[in-house]
C-alpha positions as CSV (number, residue, x, y, z in Angstrom):
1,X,40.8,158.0,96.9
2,X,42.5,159.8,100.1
3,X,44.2,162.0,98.2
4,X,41.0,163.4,96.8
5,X,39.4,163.4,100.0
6,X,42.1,165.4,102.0
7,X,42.0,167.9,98.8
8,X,38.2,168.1,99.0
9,X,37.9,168.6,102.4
10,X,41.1,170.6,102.8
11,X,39.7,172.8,100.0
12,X,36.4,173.1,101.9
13,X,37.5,174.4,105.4
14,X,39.9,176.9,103.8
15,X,37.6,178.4,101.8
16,X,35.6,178.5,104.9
17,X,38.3,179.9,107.0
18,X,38.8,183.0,104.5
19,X,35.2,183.3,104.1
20,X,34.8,183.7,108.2
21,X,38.0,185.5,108.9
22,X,38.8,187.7,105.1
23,X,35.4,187.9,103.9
24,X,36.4,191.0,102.3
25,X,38.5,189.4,99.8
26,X,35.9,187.2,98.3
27,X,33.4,188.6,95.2
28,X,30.3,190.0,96.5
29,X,28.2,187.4,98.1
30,X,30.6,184.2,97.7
31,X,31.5,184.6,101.4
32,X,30.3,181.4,102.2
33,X,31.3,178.8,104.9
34,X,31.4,174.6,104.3
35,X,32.7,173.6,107.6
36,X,29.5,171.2,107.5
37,X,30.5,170.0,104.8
38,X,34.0,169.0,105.5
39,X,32.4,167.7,108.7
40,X,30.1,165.4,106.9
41,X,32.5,164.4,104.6
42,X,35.4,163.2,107.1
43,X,32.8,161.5,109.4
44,X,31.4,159.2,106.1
45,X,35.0,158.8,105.5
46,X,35.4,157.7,109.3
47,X,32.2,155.6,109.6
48,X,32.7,153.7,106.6
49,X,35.9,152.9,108.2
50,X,34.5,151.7,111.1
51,X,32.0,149.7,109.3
52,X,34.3,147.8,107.6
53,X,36.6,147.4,110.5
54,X,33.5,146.0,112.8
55,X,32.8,143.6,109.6
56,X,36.6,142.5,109.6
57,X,35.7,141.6,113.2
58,X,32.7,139.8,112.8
59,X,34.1,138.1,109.9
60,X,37.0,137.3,111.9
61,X,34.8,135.5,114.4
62,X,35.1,132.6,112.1
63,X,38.3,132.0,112.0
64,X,38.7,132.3,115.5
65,X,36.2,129.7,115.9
66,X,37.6,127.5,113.7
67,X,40.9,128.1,115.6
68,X,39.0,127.1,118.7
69,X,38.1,123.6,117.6
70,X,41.7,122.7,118.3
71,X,42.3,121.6,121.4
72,X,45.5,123.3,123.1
73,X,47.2,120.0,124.4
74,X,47.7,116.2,123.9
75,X,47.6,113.1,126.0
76,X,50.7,111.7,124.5
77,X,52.0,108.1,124.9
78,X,55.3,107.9,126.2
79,X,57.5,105.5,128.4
80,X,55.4,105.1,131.5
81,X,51.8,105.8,130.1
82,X,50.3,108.9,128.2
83,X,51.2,112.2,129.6
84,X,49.9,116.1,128.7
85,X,51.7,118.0,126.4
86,X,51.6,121.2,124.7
87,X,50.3,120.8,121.0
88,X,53.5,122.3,119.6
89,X,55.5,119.7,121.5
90,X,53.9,116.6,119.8
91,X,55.4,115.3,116.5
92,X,55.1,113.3,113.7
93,X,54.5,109.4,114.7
94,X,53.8,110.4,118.2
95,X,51.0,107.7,119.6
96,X,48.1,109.9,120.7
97,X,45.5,108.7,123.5
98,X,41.9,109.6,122.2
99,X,39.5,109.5,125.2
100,X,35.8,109.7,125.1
101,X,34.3,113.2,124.4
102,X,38.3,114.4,123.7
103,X,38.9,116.5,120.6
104,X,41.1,114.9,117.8
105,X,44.3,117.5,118.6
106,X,46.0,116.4,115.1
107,X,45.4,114.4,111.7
108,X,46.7,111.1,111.9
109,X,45.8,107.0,111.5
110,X,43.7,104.9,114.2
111,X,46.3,102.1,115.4
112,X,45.0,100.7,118.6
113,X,41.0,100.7,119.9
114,X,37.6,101.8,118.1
115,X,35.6,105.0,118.2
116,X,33.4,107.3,116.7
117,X,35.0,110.4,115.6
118,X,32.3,113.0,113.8
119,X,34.3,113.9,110.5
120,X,31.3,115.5,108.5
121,X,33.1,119.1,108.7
122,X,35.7,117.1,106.3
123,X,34.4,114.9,104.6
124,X,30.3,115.0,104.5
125,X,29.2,112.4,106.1
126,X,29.9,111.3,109.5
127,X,32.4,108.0,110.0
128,X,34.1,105.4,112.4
129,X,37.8,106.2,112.3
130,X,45.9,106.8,116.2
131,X,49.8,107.7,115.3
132,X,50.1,111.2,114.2
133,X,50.5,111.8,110.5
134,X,50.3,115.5,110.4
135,X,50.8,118.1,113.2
136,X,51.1,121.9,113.7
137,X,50.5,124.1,110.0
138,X,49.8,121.0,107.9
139,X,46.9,119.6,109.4
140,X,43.3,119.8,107.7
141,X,42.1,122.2,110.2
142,X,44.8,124.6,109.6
143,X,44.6,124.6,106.1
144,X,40.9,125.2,106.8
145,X,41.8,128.7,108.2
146,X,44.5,129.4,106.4
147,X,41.8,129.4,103.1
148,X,39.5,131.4,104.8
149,X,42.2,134.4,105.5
150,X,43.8,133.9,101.7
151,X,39.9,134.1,100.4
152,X,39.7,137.0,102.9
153,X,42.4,138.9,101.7
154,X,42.2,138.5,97.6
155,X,40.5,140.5,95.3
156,X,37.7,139.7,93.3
157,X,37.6,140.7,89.3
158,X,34.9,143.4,90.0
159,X,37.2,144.8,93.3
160,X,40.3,145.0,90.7
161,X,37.5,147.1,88.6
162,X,37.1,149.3,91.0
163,X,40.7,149.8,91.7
164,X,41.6,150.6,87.9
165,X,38.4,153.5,87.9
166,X,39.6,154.8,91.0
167,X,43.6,155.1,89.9
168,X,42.2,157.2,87.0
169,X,39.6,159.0,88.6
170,X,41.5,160.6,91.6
171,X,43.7,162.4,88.5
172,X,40.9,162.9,86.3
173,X,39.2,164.8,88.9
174,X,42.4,167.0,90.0
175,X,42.8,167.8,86.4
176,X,39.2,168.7,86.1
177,X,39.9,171.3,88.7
178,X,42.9,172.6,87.1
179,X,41.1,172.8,83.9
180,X,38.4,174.6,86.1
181,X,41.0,176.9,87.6
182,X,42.5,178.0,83.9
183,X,38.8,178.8,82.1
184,X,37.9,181.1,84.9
185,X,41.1,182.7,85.4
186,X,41.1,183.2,81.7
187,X,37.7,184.0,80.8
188,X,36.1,184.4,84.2
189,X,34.7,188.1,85.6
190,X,37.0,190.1,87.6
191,X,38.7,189.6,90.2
192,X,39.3,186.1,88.1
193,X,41.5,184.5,90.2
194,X,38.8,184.7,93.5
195,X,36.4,183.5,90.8
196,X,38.5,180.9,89.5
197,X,39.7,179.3,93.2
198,X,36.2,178.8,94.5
199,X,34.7,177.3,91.4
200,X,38.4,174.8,91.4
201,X,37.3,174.4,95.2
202,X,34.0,173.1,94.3
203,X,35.0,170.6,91.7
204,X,37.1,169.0,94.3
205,X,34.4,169.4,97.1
206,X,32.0,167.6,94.7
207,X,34.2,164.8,93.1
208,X,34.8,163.8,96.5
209,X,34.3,160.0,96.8
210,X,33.3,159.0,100.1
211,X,32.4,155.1,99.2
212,X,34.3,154.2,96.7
213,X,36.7,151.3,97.3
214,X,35.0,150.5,100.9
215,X,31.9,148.6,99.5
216,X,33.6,145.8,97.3
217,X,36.0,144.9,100.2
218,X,33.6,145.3,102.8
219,X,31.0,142.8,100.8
220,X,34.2,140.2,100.6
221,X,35.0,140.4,104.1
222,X,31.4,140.0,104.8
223,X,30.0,137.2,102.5
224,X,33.3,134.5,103.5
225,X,33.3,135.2,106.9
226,X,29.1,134.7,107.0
227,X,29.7,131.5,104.6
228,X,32.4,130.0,107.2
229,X,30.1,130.5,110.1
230,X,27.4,128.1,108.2
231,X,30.4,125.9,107.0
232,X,31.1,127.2,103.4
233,X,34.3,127.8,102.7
234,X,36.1,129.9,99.8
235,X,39.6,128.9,98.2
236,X,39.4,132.3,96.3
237,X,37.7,135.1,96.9
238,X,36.6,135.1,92.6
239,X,34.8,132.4,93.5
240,X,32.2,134.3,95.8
241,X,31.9,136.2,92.6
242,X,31.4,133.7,90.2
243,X,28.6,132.0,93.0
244,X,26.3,134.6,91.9
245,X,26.0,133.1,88.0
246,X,26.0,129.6,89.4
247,X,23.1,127.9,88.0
248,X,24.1,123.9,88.5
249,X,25.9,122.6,91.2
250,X,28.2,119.4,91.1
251,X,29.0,117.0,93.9
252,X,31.8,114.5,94.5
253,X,31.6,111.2,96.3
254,X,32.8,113.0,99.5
255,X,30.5,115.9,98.9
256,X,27.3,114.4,100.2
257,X,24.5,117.0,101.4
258,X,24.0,116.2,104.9
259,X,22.9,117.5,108.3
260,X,25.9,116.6,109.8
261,X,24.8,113.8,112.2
262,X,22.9,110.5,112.3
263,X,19.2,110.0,111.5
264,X,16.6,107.0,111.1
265,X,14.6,107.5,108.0
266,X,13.8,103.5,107.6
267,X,13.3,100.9,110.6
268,X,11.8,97.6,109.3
269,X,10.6,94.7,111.7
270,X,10.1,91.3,111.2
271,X,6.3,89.9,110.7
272,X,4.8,89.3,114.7
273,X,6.6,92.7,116.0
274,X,5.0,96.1,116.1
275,X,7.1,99.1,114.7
276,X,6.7,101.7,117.5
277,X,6.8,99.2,120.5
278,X,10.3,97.9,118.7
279,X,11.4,101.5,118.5
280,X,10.2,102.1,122.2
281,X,11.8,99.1,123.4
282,X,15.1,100.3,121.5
283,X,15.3,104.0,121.8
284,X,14.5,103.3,125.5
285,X,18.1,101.4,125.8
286,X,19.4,104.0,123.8
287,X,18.6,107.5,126.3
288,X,21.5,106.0,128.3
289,X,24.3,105.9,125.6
290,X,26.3,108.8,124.2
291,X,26.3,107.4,120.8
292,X,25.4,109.2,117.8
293,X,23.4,106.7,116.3
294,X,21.9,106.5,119.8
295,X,21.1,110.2,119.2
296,X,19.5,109.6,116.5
297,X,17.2,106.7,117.2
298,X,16.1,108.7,120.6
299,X,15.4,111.5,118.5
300,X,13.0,109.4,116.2
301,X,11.0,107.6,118.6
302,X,10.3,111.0,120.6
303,X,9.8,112.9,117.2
304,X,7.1,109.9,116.8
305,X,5.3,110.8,120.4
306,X,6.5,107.5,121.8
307,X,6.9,107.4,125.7
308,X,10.1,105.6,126.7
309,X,10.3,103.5,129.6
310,X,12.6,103.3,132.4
311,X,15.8,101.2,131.8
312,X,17.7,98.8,134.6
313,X,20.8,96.9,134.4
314,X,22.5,98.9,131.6
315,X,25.7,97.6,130.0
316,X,27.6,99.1,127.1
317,X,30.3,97.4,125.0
318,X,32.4,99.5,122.9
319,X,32.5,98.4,119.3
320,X,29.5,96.3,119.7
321,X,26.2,97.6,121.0
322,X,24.2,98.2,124.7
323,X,21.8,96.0,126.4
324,X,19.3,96.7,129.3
325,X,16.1,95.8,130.9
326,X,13.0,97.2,130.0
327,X,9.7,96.4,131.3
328,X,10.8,93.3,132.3
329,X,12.4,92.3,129.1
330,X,16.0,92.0,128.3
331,X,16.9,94.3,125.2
332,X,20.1,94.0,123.7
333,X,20.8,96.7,120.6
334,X,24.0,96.5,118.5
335,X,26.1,95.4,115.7
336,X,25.6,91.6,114.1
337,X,29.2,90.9,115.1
């Protein structure tokens, strides 16, 4: 595709150049200049270019992202307590310290304590899950990227289309204007050759592509990087393809649909207790915990208009629930343990 651009365009300002400087050579009112038209033609070359390059770096945005969720060090557990160390310096069956709110810097197996670590970009649904098992390029995370920038790079069925046209249009057309070139010089009006080297010109000026080959990468770059920002990732780039003829949809065990977080949808009370004043009482306790399933029953009771009171004498117990007084009445909220 270059090479017929260069030709078109080289063509095009040549002609232009005799026409403007040796009009005299040139038949009777073919003096004419396409400097305009080279223009236009380099600059769609040039902005189509750009285009795709600004996509590339939106695209990219994703990854980088993704990159971001790691954390750059690791409160590792060592002779004398946990210390800080770069990510690259922890190892396979290091003992990592988890705090609360802390990242999880690499994949590995809880061993000591309980948490709640938010796993739905992995697995679909959120769970309670520490040795390392897995640091550095083998961890989930960095596969993660690594399949967005192989389903980045690859080439879809219809892109290898487009490459095959393309590697036998570019000689088509330059043996179109050679073809060109002969019938005028052969059977064109004197002087043949003038008439035969503007009409070769134009062919080339015509033929030349100035999208081809941009759009199909451009769309790829475009479509995986906007389906990793909303969490859709692409082992292949063919299968962004195939997507489009996709007319079921089939879902593993670990595949659940959901909105990534906790949410009541069901709260049942014994007989003698009200519903809303139980989800009050509750979702009161609950605005002072960072929970997730705190979160969630907050979010219910204020989605429900309820006002929540003021809470005193909070406690929290890791692993087992919260308790508080509200209103005068002692609340306690928590797993049957």
């Amino acid at each position: 595709m270059n090479s017929l651009v260069v030709l078109g365009t080289s063509a095009a300002w040549g002609y232009s150049v005799v026409s403007t400087f040796l009009p005299s050579v040139l038949p009777s009112g073919t003096a004419n200049v396409y400097y305009e038209a080279a223009a236009v033609i380099v600059t769609l070359i040039l902005l189509g270019r750009f285009l795709e390059a600004r996509a590339k770096g939106r695209t990219s945005q994703a990854i980088k992202r993704l990159v971001g969720l790691q954390p750059k060090t690791a409160r590792v557990i060592r002779t004398g307590g946990a210390i800080e160390l770069p990510l690259e310096q922890v190892v396979v069956g290091d003992r990592i310290e988890i705090r609360p709110g802390d990242r999880v810097p690499v994949d590995g197996r809880v061993t000591e304590g309980e948490s709640y670590v938010d796993e739905s970009m992995i697995s679909g649904e959120p769970a309670f899950t520490f040795a390392a098992t897995k640091v550095g390029a083998d961890t989930v995370l960095a596969q993660i990227i690594r399949m967005v920038e192989e389903a980045q790079g690859s080439k879809l069925p219809i892109q290898a289309l487009v490459d095959k046209i393309t590697s036998w249009f570019v000689p088509a057309v330059i043996g179109a204007a050679v073809l060109t070139f002969a019938v005028w010089f052969v059977l064109g009006p004197s002087p043949a050759l003038t008439f035969a080297l503007i009409n070769a010109v134009a062919v080339l000026i015509i033929a030349c592509p100035c999208a081809m080959g941009l759009a199909t990468p451009t769309s790829i770059m475009v479509g995986t990087g906007r389906a990793a920002e909303l969490g859709i990732l692409f082992r292949k780039g063919e299968a962004l393809q195939t997507l489009r003829s996709a007319q079921v949809v089939a879902l593993d065990k670990t595949g659940t649909l959901t909105k990534g977080k906790p949410e009541l949808t069901d709260l049942t009370v014994r007989p003698g207790f009200d519903r809303n004043e139980v989800l009050r009482l509750v979702a009161s306790i609950e605005t002072k915990s960072e929970h997730p399933i705190a979160e969630a029953i907050v979010a219910a009771a204020q989605r429900d208009g309820l006002v929540l009171s003021a809470v005193a004498a909070f406690q929290a117990e890791p692993g087992f629930g919260v308790a508080g007084t509200v209103a005068g009445q002692r609340i306690l909220v928590g797993a049957d343990r």
